[in-house]
N, CA, C and O atoms as CSV, one atom per row, in Angstrom:
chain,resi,resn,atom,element,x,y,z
A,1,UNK,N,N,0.842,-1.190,0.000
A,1,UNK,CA,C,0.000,0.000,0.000
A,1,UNK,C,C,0.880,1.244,0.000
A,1,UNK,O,O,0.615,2.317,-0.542
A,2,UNK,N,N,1.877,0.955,0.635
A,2,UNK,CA,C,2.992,2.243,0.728
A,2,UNK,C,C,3.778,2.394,-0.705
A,2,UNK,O,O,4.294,3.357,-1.272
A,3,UNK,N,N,3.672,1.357,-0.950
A,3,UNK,CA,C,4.528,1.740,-2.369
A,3,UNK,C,C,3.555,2.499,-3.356
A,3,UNK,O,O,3.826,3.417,-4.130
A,4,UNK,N,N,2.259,1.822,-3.102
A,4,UNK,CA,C,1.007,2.550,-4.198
A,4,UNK,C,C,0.916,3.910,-4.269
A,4,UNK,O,O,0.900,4.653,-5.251
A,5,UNK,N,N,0.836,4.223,-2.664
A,5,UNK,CA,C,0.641,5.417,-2.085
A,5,UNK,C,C,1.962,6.891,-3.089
A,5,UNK,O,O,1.662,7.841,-3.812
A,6,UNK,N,N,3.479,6.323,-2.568
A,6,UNK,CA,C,3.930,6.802,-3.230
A,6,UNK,C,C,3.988,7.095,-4.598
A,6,UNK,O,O,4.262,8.223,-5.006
A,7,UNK,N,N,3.734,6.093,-5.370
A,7,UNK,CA,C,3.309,5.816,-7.377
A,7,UNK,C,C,2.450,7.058,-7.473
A,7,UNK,O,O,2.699,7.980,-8.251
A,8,UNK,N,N,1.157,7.024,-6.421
A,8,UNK,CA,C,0.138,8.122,-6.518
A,8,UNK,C,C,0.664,9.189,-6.655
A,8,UNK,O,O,0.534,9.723,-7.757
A,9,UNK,N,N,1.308,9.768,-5.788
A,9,UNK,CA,C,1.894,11.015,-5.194
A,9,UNK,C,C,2.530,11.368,-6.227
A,9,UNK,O,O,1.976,12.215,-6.927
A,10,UNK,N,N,3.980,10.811,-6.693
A,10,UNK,CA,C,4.699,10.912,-7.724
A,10,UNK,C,C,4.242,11.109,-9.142
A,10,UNK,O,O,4.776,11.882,-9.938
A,11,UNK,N,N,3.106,10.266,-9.408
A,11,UNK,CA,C,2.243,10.509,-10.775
A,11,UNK,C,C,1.209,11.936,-10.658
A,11,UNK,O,O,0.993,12.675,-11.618
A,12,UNK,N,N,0.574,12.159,-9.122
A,12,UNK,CA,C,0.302,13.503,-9.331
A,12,UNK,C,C,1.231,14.681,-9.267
A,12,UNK,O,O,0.896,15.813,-9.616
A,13,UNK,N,N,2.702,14.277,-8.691
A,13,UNK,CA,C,3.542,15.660,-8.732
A,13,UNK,C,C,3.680,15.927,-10.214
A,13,UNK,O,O,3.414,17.044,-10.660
A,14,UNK,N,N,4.127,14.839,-11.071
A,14,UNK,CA,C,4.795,14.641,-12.392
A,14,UNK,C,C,3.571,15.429,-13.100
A,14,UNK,O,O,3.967,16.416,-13.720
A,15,UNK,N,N,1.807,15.162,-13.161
A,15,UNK,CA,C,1.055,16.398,-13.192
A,15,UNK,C,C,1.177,17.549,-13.079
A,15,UNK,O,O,1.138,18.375,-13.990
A,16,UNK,N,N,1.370,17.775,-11.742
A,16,UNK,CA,C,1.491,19.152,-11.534
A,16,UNK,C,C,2.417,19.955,-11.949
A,16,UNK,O,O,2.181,21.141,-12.178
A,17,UNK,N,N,3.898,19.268,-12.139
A,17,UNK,CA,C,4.881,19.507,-13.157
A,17,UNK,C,C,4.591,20.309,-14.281
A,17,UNK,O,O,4.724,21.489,-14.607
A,18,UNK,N,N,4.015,18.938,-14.910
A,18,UNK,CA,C,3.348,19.205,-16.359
A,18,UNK,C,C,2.728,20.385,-16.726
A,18,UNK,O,O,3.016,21.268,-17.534
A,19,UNK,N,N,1.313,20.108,-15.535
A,19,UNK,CA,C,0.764,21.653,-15.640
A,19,UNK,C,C,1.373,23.034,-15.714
A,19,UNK,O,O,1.017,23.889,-16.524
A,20,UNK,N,N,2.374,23.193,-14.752
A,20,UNK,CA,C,2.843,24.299,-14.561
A,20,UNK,C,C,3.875,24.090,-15.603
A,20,UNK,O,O,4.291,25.240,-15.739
A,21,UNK,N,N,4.350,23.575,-16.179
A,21,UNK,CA,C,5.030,24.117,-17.315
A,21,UNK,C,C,4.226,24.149,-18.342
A,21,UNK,O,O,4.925,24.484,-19.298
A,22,UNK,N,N,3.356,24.020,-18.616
A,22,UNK,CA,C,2.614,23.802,-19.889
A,22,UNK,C,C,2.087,25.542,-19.909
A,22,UNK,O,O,2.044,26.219,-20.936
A,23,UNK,N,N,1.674,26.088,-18.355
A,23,UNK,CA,C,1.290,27.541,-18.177
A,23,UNK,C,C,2.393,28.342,-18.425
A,23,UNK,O,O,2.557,29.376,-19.072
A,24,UNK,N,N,3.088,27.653,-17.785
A,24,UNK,CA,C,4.755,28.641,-18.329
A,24,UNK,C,C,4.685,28.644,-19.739
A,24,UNK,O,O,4.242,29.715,-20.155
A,25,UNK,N,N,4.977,27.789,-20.667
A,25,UNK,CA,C,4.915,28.031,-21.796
A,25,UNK,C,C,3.477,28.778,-22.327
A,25,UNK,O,O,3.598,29.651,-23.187
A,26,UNK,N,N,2.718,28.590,-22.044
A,26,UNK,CA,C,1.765,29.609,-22.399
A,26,UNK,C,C,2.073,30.934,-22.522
A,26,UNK,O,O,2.121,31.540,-23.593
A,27,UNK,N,N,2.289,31.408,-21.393
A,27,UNK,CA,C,2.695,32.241,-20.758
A,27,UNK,C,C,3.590,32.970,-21.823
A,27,UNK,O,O,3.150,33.905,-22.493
A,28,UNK,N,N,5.016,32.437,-21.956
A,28,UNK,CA,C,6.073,32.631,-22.704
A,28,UNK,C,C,5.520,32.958,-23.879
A,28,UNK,O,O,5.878,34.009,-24.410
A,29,UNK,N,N,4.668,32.231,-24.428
A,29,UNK,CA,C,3.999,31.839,-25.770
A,29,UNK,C,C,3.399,33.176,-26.226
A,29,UNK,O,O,3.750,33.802,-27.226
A,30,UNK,N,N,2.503,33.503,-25.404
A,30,UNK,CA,C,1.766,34.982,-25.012
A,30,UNK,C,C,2.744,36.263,-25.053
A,30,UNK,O,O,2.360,37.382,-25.391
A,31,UNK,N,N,3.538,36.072,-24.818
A,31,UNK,CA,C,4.654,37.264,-24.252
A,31,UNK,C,C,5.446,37.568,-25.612
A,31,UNK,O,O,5.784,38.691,-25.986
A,32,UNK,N,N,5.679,36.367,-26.279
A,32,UNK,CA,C,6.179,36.206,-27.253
A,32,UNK,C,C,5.656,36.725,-28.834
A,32,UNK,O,O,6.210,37.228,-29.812
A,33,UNK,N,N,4.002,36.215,-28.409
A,33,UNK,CA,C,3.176,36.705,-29.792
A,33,UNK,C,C,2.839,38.097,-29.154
A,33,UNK,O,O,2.332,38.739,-30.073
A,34,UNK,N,N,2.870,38.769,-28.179
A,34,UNK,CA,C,2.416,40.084,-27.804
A,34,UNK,C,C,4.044,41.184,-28.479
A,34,UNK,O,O,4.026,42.175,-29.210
A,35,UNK,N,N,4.874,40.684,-28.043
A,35,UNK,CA,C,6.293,41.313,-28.436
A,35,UNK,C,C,6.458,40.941,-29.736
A,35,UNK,O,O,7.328,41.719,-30.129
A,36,UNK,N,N,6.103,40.097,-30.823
A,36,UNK,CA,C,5.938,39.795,-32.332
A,36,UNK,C,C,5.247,40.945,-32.533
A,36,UNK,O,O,5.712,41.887,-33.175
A,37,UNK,N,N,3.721,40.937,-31.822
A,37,UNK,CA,C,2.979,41.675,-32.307
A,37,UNK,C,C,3.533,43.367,-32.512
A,37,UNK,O,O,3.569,43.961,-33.589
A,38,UNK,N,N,3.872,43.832,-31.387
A,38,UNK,CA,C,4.088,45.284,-31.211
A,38,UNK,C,C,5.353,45.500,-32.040
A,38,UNK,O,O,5.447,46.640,-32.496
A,39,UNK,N,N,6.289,44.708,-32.320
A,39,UNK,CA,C,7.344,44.510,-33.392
A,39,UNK,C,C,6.620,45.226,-34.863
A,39,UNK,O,O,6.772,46.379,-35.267
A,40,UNK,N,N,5.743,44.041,-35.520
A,40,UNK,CA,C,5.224,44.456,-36.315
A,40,UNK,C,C,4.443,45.535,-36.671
A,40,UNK,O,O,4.394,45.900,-37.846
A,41,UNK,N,N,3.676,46.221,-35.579
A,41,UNK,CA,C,3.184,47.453,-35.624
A,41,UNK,C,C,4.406,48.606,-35.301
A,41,UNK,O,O,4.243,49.803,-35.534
A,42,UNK,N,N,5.105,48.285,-34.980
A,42,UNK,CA,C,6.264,49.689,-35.030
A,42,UNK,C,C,6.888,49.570,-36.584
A,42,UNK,O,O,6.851,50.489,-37.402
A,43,UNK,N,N,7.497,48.176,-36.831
A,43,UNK,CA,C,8.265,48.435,-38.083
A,43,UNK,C,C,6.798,48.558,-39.281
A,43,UNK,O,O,7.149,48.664,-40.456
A,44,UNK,N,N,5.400,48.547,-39.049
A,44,UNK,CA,C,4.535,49.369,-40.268
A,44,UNK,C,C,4.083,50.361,-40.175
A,44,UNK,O,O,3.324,50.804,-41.037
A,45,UNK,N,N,4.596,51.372,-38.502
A,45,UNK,CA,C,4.436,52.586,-38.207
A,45,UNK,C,C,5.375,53.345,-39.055
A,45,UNK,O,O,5.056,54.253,-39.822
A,46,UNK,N,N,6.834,52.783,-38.796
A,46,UNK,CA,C,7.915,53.342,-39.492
A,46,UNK,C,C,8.224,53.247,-40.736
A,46,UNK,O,O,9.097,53.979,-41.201
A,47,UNK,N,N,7.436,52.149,-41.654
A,47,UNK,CA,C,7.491,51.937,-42.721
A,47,UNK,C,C,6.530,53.264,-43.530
A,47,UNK,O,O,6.756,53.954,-44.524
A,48,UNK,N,N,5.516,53.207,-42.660
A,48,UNK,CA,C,4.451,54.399,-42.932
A,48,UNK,C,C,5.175,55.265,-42.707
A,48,UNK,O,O,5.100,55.817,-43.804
A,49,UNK,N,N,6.049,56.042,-41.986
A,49,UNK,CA,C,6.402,57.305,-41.600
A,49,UNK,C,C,7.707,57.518,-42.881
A,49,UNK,O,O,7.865,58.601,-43.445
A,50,UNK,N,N,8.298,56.661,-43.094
A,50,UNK,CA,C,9.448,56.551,-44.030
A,50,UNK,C,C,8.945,56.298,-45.544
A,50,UNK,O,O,9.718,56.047,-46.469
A,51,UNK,N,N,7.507,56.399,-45.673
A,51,UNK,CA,C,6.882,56.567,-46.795
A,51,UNK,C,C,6.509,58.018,-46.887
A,51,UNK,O,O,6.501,58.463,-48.034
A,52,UNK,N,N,6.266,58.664,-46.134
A,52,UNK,CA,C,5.587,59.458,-46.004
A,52,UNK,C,C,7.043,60.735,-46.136
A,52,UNK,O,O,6.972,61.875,-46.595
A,53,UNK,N,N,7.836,60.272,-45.760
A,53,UNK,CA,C,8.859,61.366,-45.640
A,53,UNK,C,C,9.666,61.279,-47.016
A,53,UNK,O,O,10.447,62.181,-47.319
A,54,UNK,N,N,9.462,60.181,-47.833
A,54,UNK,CA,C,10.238,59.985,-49.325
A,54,UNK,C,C,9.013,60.944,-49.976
A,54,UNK,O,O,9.157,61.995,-50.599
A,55,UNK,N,N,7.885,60.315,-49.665
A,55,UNK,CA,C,7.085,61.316,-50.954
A,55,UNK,C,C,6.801,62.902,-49.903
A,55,UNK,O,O,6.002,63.551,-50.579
A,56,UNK,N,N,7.016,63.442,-49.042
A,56,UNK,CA,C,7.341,65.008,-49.061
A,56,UNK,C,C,8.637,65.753,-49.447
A,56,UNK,O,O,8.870,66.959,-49.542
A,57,UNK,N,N,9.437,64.623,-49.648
A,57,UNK,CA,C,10.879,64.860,-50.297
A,57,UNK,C,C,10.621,64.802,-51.970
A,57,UNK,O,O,11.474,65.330,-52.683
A,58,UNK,N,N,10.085,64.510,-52.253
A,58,UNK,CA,C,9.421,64.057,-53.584
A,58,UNK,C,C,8.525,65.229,-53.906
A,58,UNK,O,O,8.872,65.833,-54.921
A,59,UNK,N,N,7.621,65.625,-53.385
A,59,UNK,CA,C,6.710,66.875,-53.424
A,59,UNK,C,C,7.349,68.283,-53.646
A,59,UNK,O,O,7.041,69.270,-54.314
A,60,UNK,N,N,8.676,67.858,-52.548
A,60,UNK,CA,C,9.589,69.480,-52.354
A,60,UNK,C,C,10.127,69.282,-53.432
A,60,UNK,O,O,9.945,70.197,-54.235
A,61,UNK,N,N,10.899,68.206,-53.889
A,61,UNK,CA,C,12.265,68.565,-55.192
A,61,UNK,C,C,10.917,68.964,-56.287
A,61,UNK,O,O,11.322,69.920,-56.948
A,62,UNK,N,N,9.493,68.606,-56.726
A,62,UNK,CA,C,9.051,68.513,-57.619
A,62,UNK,C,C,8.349,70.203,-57.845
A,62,UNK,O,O,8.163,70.980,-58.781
A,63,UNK,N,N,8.170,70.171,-56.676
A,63,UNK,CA,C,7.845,72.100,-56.383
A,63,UNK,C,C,8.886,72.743,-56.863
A,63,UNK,O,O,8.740,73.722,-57.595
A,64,UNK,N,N,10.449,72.125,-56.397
A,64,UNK,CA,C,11.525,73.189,-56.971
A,64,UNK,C,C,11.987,73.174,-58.300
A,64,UNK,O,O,12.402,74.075,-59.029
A,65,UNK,N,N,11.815,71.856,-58.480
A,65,UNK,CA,C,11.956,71.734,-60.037
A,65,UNK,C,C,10.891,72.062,-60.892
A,65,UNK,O,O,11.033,72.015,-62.114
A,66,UNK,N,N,9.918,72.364,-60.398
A,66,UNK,CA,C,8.715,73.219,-61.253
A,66,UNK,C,C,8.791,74.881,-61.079
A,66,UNK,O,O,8.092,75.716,-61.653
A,67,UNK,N,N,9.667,75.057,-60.281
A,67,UNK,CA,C,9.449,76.957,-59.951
A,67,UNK,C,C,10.885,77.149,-60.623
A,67,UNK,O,O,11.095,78.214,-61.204
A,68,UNK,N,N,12.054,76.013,-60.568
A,68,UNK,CA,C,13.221,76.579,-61.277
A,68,UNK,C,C,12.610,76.997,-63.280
A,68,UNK,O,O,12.773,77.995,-63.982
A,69,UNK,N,N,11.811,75.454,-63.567
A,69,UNK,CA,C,11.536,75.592,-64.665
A,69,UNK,C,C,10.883,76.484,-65.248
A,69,UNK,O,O,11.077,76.765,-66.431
A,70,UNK,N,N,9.871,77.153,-64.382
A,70,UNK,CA,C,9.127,78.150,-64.763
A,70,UNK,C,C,9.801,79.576,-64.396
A,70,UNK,O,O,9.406,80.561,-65.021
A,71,UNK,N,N,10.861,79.733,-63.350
A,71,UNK,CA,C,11.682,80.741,-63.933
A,71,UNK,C,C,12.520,80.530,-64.867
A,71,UNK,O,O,12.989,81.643,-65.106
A,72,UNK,N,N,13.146,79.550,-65.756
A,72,UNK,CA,C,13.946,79.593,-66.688
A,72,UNK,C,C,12.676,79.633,-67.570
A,72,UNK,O,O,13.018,78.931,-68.521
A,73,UNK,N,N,11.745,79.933,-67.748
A,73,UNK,CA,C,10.936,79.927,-68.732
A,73,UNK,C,C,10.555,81.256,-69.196
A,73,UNK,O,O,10.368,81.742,-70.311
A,74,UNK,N,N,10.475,81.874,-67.520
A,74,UNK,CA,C,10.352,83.095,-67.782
A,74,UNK,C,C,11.596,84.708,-68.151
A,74,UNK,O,O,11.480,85.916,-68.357
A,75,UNK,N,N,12.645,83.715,-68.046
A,75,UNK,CA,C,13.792,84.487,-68.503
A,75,UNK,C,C,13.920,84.233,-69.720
A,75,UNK,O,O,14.292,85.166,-70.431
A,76,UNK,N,N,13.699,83.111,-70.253
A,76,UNK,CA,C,13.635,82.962,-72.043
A,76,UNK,C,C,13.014,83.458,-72.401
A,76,UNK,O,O,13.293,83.588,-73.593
A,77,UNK,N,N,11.662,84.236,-72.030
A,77,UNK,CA,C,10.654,84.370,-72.626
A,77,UNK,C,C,10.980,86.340,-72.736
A,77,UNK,O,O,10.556,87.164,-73.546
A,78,UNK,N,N,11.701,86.461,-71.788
A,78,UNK,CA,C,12.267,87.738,-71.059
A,78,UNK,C,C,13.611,88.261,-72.381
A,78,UNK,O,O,13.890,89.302,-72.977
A,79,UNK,N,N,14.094,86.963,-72.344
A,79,UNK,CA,C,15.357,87.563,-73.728
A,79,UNK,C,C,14.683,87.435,-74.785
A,79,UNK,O,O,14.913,88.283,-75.647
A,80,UNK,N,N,13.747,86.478,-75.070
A,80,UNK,CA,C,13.578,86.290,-76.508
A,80,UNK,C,C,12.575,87.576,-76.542
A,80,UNK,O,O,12.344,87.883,-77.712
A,81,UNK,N,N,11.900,88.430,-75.587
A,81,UNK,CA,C,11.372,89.872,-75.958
A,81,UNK,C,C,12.461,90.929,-76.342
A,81,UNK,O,O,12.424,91.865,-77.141
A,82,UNK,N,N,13.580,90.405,-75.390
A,82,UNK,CA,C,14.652,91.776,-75.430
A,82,UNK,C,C,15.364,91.454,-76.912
A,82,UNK,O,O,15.833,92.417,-77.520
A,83,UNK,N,N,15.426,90.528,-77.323
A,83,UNK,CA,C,16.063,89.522,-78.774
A,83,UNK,C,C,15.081,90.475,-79.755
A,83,UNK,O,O,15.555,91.242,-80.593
A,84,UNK,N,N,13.677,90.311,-79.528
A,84,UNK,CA,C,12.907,90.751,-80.827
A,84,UNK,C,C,12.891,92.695,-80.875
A,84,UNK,O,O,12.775,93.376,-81.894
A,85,UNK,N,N,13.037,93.173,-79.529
A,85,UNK,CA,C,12.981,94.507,-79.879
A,85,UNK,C,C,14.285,94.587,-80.169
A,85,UNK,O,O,14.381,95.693,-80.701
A,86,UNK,N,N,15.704,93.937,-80.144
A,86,UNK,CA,C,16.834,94.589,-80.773
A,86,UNK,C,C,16.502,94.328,-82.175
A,86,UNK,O,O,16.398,95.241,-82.995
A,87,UNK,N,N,16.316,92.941,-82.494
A,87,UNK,CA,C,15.992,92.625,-84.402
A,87,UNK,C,C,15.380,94.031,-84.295
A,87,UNK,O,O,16.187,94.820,-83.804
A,88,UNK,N,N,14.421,94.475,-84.549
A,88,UNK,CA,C,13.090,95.479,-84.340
A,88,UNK,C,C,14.264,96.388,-84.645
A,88,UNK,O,O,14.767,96.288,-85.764
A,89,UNK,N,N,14.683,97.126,-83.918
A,89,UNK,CA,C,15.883,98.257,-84.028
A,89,UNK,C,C,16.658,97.828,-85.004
A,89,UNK,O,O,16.865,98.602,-85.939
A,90,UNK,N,N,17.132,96.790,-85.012
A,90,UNK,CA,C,18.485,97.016,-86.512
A,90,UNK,C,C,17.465,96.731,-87.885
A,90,UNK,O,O,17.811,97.170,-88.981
A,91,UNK,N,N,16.301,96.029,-87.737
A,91,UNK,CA,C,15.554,96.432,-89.108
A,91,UNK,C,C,15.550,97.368,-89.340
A,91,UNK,O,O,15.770,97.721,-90.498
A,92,UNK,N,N,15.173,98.675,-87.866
A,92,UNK,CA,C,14.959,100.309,-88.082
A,92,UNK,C,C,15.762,100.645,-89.100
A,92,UNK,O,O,15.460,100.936,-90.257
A,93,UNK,N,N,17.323,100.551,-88.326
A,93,UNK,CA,C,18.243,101.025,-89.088
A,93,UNK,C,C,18.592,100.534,-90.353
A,93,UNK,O,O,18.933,101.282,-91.269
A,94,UNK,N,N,18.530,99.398,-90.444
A,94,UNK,CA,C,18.569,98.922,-92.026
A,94,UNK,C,C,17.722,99.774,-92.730
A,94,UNK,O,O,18.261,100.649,-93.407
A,95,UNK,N,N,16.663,99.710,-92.712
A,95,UNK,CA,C,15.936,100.193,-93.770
A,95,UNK,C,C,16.218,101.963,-93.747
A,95,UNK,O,O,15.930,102.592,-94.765
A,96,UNK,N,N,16.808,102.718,-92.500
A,96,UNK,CA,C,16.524,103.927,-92.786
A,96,UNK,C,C,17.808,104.464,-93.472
A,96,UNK,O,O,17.903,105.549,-94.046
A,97,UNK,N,N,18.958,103.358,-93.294
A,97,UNK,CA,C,19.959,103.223,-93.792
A,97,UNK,C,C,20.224,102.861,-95.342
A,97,UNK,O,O,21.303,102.842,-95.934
A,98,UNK,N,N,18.819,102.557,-95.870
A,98,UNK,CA,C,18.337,101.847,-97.374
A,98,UNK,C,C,17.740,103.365,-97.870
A,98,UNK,O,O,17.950,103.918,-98.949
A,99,UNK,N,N,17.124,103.736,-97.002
A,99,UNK,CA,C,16.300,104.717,-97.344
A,99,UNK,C,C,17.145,106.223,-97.898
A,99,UNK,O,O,16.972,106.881,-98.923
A,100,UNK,N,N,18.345,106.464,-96.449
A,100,UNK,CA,C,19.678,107.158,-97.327
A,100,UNK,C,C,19.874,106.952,-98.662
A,100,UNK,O,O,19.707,107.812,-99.527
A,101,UNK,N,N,20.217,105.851,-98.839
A,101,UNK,CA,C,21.201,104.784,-99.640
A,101,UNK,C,C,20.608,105.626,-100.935
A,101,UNK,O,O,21.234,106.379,-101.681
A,102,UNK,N,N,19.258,105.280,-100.969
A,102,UNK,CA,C,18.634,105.585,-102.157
A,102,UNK,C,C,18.303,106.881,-102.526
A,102,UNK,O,O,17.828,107.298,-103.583
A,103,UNK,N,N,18.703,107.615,-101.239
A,103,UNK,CA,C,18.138,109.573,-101.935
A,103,UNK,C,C,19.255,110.240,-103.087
A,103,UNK,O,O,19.054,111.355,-103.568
């Protein structure tokens, strides 16, 4: 009976063993998919934020490269006036210079 007694005892410690590691690993298990989890929501916070900062970098060069272009547009547009009133003047003179020519 004493030997039974002990078998008992021993087969319920080896239980209780069990149990409590089986909670431990739970446990762990939990801790583990909670720290996965918050992992993954930071690196698609930062993925979001590092999206977000390429295309306002993207927005700015495209603003500057649209205001450079449209001032070089407007300086061409600036000589090719100052271009047509000089032609304009040496036609003057050509012709008033034709106009001598011929008195």
């Amino acid at each position: 009976a004493n030997a039974r007694e002990l078998q008992r005892r021993y087969a319920l410690e080896i239980q209780q063993r069990i149990a409590t590691a089986k909670e431990r690993c739970q446990s762990w298990e939990a801790k583990d998919l909670a720290a996965a989890e918050a992992k993954i929501r930071f690196l698609t916070l930062s993925s979001e934020q590092s999206l977000a900062s390429e295309q306002c970098n993207a927005e700015e060069k495209l603003r500057a490269a649209r205001q450079t272009a449209e001032s070089n547009l407007a300086a061409n547009l600036s000589e090719e006036a100052r271009l047509q009133v000089a032609v304009q003047g040496l036609r003057s003179q050509a012709e008033t210079a034709r106009a001598e020519t011929l008195r």
